[in-house]
Biotite code that builds the C-alpha atoms (Angstrom):
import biotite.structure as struc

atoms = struc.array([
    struc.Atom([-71.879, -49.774, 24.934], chain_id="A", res_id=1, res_name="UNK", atom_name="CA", element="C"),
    struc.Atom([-73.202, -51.986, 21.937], chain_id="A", res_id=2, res_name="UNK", atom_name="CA", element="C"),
    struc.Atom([-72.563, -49.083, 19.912], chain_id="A", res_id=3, res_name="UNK", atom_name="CA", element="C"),
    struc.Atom([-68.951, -49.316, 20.379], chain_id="A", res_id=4, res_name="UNK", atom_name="CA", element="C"),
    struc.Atom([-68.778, -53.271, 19.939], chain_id="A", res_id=5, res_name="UNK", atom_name="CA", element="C"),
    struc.Atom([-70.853, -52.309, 16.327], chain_id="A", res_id=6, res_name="UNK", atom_name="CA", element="C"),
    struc.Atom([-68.126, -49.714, 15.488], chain_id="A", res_id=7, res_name="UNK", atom_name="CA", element="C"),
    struc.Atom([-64.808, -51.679, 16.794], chain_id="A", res_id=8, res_name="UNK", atom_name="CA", element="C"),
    struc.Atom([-64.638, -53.979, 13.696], chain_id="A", res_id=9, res_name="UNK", atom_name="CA", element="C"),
    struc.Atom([-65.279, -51.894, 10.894], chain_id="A", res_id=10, res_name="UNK", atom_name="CA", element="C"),
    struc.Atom([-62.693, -49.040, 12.440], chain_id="A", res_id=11, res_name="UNK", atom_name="CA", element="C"),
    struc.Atom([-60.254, -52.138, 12.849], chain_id="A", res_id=12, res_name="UNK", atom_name="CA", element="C"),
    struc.Atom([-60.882, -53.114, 8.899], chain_id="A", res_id=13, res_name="UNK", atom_name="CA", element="C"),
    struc.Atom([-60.529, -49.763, 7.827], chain_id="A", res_id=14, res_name="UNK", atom_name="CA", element="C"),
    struc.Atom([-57.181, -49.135, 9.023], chain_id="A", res_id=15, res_name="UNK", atom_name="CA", element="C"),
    struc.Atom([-55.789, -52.429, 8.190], chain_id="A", res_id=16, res_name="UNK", atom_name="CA", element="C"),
    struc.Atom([-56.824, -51.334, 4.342], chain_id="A", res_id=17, res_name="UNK", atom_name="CA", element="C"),
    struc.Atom([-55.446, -48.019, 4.736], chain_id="A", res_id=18, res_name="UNK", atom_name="CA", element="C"),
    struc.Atom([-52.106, -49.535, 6.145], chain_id="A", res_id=19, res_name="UNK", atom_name="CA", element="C"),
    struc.Atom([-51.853, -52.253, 3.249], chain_id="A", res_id=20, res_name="UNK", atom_name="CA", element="C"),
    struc.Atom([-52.531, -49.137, 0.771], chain_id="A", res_id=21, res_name="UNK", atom_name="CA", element="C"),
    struc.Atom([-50.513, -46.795, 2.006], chain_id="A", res_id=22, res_name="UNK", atom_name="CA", element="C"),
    struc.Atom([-47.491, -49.772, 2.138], chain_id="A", res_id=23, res_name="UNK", atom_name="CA", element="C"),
    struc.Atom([-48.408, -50.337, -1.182], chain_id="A", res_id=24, res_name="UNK", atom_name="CA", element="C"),
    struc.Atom([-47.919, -47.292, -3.014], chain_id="A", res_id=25, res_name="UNK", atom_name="CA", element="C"),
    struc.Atom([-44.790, -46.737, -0.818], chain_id="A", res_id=26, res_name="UNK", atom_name="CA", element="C"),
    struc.Atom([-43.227, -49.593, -2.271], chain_id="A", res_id=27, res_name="UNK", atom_name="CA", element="C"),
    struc.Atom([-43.804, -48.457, -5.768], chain_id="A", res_id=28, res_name="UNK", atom_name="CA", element="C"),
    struc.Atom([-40.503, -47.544, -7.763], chain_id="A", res_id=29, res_name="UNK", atom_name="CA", element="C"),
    struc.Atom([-37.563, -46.701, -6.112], chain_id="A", res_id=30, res_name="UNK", atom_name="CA", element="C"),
    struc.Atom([-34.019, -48.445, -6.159], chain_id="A", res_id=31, res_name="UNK", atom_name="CA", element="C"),
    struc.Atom([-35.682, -51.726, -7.733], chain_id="A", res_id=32, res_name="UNK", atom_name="CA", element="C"),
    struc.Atom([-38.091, -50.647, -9.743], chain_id="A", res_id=33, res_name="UNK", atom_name="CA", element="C"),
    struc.Atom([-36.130, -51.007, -12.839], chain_id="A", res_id=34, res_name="UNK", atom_name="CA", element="C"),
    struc.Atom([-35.351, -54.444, -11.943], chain_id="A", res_id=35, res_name="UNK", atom_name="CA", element="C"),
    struc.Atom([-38.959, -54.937, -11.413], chain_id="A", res_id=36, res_name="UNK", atom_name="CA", element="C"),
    struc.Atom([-39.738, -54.011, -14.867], chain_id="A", res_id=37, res_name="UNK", atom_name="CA", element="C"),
    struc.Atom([-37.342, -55.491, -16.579], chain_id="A", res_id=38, res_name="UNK", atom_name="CA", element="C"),
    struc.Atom([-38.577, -59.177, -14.887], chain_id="A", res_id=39, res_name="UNK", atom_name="CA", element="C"),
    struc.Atom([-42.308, -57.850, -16.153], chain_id="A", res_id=40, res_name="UNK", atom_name="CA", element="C"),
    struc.Atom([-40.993, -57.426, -19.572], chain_id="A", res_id=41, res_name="UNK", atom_name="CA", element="C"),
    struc.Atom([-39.283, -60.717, -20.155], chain_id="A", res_id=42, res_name="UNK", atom_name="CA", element="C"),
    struc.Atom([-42.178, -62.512, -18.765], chain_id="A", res_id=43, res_name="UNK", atom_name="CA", element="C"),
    struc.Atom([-44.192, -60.382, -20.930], chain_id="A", res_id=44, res_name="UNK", atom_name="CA", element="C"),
    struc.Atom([-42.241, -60.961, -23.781], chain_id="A", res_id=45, res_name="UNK", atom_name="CA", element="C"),
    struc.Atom([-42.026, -65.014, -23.111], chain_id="A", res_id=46, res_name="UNK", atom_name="CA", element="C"),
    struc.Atom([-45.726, -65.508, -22.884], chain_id="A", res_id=47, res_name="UNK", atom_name="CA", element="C"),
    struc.Atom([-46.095, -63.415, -26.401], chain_id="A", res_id=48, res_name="UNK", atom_name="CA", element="C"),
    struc.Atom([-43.751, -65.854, -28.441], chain_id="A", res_id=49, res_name="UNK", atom_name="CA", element="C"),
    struc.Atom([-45.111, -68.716, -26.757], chain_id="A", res_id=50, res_name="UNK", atom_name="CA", element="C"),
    struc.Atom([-48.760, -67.851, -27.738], chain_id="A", res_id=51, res_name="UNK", atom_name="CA", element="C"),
    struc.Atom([-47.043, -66.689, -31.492], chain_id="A", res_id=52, res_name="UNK", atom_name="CA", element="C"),
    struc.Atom([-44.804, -69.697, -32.367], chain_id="A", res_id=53, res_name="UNK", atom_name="CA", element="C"),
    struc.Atom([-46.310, -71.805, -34.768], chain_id="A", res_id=54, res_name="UNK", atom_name="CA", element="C"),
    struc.Atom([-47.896, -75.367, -33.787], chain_id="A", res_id=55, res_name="UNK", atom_name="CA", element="C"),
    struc.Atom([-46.370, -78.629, -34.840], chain_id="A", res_id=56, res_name="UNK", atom_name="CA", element="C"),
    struc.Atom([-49.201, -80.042, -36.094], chain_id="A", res_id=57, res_name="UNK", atom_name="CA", element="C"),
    struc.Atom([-49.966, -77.454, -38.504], chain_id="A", res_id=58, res_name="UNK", atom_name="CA", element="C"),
    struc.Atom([-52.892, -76.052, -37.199], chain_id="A", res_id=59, res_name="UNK", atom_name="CA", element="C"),
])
């Protein structure tokens, strides 16, 4: 029987990670994805001017 105590946990891990995977590719896209893009994009594009706008003290 200490074989199946040794076994029990990693079986348990590995399909906990195969649930969280599989959830996460199902949530890709769909319905909001263009919502979630567009979000990606302004923060995207927010960060960018930040780190282009000029300094005020010149340097």
């Amino acid at each position: 029987m200490d074989y199946v105590s040794a076994l029990v946990p990693p079986v348990v891990m590995a399909v906990f990670f195969i649930g969280l995977v599989v959830t996460i590719v199902k949530s890709q896209g769909g319905p909001n994805k263009a919502k979630e893009d567009a979000a990606v994009d302004l923060a995207i594009g927010r960060a960018e001017s930040v780190q282009q706008a000029p300094r005020a003290d010149g340097a």
